[in-house]
mmCIF file of the N, C-alpha and C atoms, coordinates in Angstrom:
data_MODEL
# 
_entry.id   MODEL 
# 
loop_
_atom_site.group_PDB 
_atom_site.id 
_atom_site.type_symbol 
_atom_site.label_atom_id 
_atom_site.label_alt_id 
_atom_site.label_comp_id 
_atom_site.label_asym_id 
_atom_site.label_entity_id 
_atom_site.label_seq_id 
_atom_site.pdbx_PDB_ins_code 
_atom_site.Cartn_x 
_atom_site.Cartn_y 
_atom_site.Cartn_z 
_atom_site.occupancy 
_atom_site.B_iso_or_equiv 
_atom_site.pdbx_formal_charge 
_atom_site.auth_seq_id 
_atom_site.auth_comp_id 
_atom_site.auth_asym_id 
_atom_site.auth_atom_id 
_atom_site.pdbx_PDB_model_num 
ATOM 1   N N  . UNK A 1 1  ? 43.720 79.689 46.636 1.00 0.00 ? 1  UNK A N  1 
ATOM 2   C CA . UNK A 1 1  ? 42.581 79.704 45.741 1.00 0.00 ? 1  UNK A CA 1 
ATOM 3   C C  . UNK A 1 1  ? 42.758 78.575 44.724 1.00 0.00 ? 1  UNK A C  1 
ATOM 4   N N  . UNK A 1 2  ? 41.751 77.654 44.781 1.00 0.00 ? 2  UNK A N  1 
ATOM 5   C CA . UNK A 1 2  ? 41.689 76.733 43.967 1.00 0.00 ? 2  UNK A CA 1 
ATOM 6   C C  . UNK A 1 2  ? 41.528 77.314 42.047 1.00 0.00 ? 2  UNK A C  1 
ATOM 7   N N  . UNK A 1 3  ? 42.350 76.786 41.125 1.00 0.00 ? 3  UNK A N  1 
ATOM 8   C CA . UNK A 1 3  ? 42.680 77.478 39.395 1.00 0.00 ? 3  UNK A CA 1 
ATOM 9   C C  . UNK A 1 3  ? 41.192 77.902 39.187 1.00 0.00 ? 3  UNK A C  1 
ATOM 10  N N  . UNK A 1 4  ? 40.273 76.948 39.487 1.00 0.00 ? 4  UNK A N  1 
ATOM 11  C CA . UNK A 1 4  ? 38.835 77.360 38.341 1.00 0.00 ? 4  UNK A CA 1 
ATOM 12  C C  . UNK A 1 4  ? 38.030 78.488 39.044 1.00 0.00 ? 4  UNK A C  1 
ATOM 13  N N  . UNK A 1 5  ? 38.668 78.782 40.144 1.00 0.00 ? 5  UNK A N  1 
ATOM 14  C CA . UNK A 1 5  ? 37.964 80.469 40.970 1.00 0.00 ? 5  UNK A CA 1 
ATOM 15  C C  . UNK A 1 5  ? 38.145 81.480 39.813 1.00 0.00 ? 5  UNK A C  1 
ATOM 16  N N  . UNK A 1 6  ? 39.431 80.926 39.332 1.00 0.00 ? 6  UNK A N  1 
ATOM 17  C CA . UNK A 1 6  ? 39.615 82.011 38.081 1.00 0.00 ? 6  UNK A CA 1 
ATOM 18  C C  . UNK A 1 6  ? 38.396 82.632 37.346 1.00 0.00 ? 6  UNK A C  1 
ATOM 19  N N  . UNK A 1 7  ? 37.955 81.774 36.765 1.00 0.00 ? 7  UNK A N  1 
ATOM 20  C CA . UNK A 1 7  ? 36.783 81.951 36.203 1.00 0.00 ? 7  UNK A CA 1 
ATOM 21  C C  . UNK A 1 7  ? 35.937 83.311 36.493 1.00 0.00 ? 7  UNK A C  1 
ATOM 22  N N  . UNK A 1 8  ? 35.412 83.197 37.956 1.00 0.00 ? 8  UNK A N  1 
ATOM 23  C CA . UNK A 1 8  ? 34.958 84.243 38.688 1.00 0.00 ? 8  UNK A CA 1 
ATOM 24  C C  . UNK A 1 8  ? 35.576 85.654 38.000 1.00 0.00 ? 8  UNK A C  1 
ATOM 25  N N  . UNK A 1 9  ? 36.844 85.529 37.632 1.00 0.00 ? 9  UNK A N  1 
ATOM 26  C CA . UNK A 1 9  ? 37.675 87.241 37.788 1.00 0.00 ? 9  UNK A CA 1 
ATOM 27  C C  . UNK A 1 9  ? 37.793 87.503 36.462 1.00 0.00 ? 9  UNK A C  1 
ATOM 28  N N  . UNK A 1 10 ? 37.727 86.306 35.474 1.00 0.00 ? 10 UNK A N  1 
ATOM 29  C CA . UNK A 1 10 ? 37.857 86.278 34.223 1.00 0.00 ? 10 UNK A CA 1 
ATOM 30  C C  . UNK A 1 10 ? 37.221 87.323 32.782 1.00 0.00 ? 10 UNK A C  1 
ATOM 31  N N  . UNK A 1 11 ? 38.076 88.275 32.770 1.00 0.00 ? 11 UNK A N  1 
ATOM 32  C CA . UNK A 1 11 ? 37.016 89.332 31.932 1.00 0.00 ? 11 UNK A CA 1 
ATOM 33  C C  . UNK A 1 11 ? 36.538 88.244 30.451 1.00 0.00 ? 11 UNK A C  1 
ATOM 34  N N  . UNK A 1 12 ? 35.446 88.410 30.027 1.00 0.00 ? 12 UNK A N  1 
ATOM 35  C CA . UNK A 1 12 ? 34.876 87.762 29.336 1.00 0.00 ? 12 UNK A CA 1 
ATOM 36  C C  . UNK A 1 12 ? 34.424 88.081 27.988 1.00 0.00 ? 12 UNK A C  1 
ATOM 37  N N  . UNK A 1 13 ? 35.434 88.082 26.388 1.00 0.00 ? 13 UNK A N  1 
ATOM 38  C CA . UNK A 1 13 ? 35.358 88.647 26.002 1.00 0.00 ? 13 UNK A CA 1 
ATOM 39  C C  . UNK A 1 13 ? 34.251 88.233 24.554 1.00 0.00 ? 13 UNK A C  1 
ATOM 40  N N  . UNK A 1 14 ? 33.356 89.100 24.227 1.00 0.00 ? 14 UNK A N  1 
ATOM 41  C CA . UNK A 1 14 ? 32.462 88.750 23.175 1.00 0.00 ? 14 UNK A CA 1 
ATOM 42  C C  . UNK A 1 14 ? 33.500 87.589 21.950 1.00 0.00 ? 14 UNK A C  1 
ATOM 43  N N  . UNK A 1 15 ? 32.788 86.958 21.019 1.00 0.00 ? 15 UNK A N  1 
ATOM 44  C CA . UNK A 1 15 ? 33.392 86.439 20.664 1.00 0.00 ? 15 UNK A CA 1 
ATOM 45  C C  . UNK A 1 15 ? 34.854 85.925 20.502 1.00 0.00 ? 15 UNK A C  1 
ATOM 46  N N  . UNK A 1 16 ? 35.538 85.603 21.328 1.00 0.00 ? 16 UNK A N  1 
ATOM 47  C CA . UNK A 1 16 ? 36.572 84.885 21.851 1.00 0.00 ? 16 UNK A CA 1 
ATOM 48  C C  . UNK A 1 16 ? 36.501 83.677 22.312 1.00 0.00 ? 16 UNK A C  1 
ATOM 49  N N  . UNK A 1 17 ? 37.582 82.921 21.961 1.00 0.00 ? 17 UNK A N  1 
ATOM 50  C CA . UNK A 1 17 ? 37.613 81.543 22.051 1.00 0.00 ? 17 UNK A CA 1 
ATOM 51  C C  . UNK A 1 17 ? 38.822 80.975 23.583 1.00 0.00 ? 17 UNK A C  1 
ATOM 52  N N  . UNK A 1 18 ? 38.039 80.232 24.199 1.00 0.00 ? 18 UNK A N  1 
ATOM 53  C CA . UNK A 1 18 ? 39.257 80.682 25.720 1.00 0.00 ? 18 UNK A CA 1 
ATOM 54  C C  . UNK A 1 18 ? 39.345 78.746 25.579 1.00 0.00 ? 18 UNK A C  1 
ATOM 55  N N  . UNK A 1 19 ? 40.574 78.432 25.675 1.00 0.00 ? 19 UNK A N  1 
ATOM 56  C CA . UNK A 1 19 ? 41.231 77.145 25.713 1.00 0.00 ? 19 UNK A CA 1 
ATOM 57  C C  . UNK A 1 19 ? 41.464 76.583 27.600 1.00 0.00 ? 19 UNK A C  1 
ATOM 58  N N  . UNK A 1 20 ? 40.828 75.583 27.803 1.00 0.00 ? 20 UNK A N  1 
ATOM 59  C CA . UNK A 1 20 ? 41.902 75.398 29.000 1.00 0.00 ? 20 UNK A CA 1 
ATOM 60  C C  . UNK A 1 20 ? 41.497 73.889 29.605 1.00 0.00 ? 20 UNK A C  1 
ATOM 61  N N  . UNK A 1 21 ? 42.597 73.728 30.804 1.00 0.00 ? 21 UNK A N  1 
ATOM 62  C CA . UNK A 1 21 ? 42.342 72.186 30.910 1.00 0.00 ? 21 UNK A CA 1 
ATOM 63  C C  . UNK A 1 21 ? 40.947 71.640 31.601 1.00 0.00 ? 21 UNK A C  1 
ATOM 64  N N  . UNK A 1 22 ? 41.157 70.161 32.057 1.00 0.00 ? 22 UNK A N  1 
ATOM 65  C CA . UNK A 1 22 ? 39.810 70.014 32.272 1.00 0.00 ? 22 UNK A CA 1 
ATOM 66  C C  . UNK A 1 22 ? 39.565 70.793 33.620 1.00 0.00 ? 22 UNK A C  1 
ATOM 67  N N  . UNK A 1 23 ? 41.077 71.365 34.685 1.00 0.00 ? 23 UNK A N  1 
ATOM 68  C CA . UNK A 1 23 ? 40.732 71.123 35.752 1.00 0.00 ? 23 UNK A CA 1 
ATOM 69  C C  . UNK A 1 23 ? 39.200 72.931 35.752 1.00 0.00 ? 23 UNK A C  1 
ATOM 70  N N  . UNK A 1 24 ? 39.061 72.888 34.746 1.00 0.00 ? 24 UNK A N  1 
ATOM 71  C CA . UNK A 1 24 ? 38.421 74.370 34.920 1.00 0.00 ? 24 UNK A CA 1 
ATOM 72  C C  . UNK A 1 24 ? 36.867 74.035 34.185 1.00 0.00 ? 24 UNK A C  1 
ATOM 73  N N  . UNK A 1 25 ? 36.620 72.596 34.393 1.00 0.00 ? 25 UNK A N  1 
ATOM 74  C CA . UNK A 1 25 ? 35.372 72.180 34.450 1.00 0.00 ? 25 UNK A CA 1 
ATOM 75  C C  . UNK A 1 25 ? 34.089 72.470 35.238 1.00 0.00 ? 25 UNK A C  1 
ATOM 76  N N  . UNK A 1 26 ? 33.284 73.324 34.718 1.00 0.00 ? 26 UNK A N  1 
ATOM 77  C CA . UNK A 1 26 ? 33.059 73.695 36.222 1.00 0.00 ? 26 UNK A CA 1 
ATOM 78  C C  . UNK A 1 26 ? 31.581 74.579 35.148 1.00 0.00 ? 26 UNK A C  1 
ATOM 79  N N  . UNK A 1 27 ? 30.847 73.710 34.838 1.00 0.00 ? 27 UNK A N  1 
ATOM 80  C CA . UNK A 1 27 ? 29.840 74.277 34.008 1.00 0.00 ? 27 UNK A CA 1 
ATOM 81  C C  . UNK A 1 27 ? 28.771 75.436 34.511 1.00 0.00 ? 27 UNK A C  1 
ATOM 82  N N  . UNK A 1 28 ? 28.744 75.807 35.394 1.00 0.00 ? 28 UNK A N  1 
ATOM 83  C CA . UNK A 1 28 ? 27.731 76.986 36.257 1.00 0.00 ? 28 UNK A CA 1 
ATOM 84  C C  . UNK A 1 28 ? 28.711 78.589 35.926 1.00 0.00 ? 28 UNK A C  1 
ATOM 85  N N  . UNK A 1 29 ? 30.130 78.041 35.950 1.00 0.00 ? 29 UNK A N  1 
ATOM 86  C CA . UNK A 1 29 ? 31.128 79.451 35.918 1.00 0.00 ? 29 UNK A CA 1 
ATOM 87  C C  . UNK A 1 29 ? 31.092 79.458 34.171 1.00 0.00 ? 29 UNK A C  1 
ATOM 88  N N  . UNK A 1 30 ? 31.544 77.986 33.237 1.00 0.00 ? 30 UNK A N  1 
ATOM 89  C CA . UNK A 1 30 ? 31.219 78.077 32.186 1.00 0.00 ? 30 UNK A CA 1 
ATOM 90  C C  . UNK A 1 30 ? 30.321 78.890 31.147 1.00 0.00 ? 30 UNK A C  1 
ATOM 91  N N  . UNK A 1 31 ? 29.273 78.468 31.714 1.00 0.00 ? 31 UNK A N  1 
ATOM 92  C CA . UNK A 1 31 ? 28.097 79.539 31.306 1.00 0.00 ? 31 UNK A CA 1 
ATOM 93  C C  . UNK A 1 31 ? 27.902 80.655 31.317 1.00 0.00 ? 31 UNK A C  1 
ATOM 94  N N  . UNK A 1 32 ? 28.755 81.490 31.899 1.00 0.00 ? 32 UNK A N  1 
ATOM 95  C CA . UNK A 1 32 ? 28.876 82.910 31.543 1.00 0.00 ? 32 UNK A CA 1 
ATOM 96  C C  . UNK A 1 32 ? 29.846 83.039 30.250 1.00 0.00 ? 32 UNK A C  1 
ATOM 97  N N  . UNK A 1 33 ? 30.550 81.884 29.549 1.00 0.00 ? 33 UNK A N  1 
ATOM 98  C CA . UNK A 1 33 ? 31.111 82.309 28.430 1.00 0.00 ? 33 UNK A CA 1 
ATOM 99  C C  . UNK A 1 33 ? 29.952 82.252 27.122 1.00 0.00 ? 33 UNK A C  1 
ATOM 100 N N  . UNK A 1 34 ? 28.979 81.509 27.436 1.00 0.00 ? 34 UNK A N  1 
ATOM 101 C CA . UNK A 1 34 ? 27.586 81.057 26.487 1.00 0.00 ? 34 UNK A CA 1 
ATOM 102 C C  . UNK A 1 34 ? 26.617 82.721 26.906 1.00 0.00 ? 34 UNK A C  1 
ATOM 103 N N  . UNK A 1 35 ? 26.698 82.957 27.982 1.00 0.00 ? 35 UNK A N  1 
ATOM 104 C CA . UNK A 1 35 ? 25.894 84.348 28.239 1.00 0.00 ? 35 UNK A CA 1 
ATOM 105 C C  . UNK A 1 35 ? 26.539 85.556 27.443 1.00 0.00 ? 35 UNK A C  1 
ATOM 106 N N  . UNK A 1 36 ? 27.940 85.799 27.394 1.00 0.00 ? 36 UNK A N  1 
ATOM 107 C CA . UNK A 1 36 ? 28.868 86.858 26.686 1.00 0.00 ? 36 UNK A CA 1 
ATOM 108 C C  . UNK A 1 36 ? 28.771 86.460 25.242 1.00 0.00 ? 36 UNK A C  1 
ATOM 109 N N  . UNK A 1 37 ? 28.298 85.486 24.675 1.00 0.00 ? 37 UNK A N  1 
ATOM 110 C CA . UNK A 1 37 ? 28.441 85.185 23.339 1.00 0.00 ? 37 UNK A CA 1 
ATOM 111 C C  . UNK A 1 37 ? 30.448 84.738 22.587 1.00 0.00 ? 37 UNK A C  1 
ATOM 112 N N  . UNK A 1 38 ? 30.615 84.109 23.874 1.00 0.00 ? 38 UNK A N  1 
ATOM 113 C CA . UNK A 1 38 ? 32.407 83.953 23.778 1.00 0.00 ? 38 UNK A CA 1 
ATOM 114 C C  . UNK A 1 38 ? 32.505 82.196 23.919 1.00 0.00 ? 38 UNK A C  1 
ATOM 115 N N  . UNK A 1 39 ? 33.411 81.726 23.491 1.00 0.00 ? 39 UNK A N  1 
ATOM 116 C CA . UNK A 1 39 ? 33.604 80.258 22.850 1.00 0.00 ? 39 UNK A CA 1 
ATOM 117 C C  . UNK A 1 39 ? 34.499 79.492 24.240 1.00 0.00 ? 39 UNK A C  1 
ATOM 118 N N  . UNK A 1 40 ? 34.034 78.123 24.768 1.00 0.00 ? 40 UNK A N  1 
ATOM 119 C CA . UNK A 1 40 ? 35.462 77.258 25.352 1.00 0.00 ? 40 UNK A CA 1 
ATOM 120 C C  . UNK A 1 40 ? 35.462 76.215 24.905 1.00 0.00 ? 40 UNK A C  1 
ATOM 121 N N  . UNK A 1 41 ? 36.827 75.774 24.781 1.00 0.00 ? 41 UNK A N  1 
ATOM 122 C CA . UNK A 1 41 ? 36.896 74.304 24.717 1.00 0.00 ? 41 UNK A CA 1 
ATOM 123 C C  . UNK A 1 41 ? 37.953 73.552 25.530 1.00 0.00 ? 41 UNK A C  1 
ATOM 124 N N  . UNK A 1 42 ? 37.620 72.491 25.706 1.00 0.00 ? 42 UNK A N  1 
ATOM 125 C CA . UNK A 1 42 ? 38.497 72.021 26.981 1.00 0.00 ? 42 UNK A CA 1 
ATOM 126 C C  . UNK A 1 42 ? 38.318 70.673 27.405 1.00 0.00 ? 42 UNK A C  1 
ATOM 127 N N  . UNK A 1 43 ? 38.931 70.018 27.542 1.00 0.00 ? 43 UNK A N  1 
ATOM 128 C CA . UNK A 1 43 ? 38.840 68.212 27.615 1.00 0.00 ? 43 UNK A CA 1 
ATOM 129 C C  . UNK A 1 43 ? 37.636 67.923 28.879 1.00 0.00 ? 43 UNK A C  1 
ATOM 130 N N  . UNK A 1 44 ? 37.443 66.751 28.457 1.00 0.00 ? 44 UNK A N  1 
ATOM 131 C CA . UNK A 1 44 ? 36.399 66.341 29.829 1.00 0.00 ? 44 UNK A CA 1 
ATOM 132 C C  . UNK A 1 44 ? 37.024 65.933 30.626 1.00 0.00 ? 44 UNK A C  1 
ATOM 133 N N  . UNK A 1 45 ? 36.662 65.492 31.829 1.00 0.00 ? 45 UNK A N  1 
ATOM 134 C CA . UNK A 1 45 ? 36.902 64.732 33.284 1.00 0.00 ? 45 UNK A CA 1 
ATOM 135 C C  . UNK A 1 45 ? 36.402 63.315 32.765 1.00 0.00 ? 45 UNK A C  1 
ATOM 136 N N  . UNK A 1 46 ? 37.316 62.714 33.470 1.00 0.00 ? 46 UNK A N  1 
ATOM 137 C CA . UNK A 1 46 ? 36.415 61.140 33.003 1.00 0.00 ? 46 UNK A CA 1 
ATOM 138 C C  . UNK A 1 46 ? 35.869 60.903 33.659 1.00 0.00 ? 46 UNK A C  1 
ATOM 139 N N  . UNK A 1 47 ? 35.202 61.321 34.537 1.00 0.00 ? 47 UNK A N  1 
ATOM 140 C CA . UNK A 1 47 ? 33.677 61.056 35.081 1.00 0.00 ? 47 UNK A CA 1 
ATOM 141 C C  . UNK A 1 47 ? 32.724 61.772 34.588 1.00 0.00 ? 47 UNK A C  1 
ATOM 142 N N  . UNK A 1 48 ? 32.761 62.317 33.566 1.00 0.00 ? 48 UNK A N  1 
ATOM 143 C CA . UNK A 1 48 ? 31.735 63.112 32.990 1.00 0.00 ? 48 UNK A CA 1 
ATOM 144 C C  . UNK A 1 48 ? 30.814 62.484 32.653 1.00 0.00 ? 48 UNK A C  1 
ATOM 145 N N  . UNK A 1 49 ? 29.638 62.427 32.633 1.00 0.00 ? 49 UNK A N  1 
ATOM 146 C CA . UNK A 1 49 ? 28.273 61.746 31.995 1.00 0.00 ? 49 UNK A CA 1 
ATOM 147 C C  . UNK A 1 49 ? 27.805 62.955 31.015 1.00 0.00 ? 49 UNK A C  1 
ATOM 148 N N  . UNK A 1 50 ? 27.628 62.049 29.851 1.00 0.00 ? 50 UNK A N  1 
ATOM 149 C CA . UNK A 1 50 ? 27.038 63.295 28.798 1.00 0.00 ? 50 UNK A CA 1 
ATOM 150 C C  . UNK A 1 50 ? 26.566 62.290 27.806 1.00 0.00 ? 50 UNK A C  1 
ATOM 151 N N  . UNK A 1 51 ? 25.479 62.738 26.906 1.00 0.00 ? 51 UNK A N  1 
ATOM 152 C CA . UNK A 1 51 ? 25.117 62.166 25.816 1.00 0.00 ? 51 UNK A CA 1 
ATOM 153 C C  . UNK A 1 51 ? 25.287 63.187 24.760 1.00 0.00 ? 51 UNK A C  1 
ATOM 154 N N  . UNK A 1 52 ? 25.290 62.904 23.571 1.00 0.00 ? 52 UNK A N  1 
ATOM 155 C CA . UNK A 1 52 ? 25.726 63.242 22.048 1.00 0.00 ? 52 UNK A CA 1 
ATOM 156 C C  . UNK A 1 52 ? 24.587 64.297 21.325 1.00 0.00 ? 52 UNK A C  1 
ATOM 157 N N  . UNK A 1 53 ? 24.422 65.055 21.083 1.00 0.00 ? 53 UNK A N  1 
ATOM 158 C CA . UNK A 1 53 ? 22.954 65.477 20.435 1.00 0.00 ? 53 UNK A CA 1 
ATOM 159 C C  . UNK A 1 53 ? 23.263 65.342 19.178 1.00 0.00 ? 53 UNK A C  1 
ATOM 160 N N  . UNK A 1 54 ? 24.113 65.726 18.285 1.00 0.00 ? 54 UNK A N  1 
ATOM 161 C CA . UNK A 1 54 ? 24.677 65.485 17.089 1.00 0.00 ? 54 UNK A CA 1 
ATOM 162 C C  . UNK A 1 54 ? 25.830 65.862 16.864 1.00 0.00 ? 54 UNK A C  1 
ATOM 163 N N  . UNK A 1 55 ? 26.356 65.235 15.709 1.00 0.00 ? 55 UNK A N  1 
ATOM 164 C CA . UNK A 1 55 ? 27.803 65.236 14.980 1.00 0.00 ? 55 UNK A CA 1 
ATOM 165 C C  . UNK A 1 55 ? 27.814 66.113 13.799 1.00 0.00 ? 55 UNK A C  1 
ATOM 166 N N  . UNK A 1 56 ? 28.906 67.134 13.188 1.00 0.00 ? 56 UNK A N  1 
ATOM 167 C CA . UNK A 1 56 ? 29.016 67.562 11.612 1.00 0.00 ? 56 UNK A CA 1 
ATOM 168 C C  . UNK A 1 56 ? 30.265 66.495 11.307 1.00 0.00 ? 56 UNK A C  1 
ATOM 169 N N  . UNK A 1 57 ? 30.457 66.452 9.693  1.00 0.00 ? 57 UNK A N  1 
ATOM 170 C CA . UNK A 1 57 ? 31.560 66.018 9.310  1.00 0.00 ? 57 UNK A CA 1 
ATOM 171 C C  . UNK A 1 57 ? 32.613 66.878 9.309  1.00 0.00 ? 57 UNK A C  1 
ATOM 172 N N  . UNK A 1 58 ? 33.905 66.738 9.424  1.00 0.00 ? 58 UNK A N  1 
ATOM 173 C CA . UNK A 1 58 ? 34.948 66.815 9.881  1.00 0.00 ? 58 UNK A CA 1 
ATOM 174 C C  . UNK A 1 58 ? 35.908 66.733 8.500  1.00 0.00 ? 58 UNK A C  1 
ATOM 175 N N  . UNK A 1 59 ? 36.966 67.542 8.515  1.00 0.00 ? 59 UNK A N  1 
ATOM 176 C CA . UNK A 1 59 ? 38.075 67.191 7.489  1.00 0.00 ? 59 UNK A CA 1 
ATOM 177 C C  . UNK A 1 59 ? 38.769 67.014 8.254  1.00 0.00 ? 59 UNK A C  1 
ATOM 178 N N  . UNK A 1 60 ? 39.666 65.692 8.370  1.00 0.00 ? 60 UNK A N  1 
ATOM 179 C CA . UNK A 1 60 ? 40.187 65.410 9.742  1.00 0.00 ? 60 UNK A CA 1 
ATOM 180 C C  . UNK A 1 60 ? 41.924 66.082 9.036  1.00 0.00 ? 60 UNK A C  1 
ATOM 181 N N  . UNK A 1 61 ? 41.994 65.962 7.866  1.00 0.00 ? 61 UNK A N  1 
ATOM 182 C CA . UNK A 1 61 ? 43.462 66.410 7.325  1.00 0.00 ? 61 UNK A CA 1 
ATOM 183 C C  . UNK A 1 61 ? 43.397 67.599 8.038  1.00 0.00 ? 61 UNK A C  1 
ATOM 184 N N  . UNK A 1 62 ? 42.759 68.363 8.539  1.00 0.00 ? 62 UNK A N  1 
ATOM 185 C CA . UNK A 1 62 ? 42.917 69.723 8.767  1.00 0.00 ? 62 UNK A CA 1 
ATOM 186 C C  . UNK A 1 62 ? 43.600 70.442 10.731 1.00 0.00 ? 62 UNK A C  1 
ATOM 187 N N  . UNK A 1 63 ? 43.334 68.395 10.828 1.00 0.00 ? 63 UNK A N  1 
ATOM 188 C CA . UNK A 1 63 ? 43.705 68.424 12.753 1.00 0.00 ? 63 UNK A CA 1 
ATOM 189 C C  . UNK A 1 63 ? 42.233 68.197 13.573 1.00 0.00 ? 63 UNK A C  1 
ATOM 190 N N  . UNK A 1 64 ? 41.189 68.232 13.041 1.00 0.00 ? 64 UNK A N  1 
ATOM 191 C CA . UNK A 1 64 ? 39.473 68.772 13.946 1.00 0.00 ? 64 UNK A CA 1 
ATOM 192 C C  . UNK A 1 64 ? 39.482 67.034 13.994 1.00 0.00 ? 64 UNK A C  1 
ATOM 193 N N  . UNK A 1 65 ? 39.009 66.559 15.110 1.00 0.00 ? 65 UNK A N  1 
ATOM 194 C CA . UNK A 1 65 ? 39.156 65.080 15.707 1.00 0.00 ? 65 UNK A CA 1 
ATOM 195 C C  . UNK A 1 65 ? 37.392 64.501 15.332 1.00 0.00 ? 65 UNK A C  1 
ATOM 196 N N  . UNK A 1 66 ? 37.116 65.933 15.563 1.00 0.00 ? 66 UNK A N  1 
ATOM 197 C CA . UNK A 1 66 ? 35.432 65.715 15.677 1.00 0.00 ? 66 UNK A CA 1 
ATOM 198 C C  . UNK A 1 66 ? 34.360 67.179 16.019 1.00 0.00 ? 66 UNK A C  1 
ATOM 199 N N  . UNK A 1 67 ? 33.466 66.976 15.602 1.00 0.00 ? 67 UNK A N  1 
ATOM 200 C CA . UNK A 1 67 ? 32.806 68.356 15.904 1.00 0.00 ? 67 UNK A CA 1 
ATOM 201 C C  . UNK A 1 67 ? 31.393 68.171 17.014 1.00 0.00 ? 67 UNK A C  1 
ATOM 202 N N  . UNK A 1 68 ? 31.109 67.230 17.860 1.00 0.00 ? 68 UNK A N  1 
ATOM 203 C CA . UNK A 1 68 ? 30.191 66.878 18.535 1.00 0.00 ? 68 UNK A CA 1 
ATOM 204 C C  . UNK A 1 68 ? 29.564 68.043 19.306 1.00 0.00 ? 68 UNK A C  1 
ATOM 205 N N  . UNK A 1 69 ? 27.868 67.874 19.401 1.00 0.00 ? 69 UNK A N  1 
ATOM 206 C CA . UNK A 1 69 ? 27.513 68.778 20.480 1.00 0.00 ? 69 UNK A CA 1 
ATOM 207 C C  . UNK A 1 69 ? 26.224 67.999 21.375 1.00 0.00 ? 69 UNK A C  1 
# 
């Protein structure tokens, strides 16, 4: 079983924040964390195509690189 099947089995918990690499890119399985009202974050693929909708400011002393969506 390829890692991002995971997803599939993944109990999904209301507000929770789930970390992981890019290889679990996989935005159709993603979207059930946006349906549960639960948080991911996780590096891109560099083939990703995406554009910017907006930026907040950032206290970068604090570690946050950037807040883009």
């Amino acid at each position: 079983m390829h890692d991002v099947n995971i997803l599939d089995e993944l109990p999904i918990e209301t507000g929770a924040f789930y970390v992981m690499d890019r290889g679990y890119v996989d935005f159709e399985r993603l979207y059930r964390f946006t349906l549960n009202a639960a948080f991911f974050v996780t590096r891109s693929k560099t083939n990703l195509r995406l554009q910017r909708r907006y930026s907040h400011p950032v206290d970068k002393s604090t570690g946050v690189i950037s807040d883009t969506r």
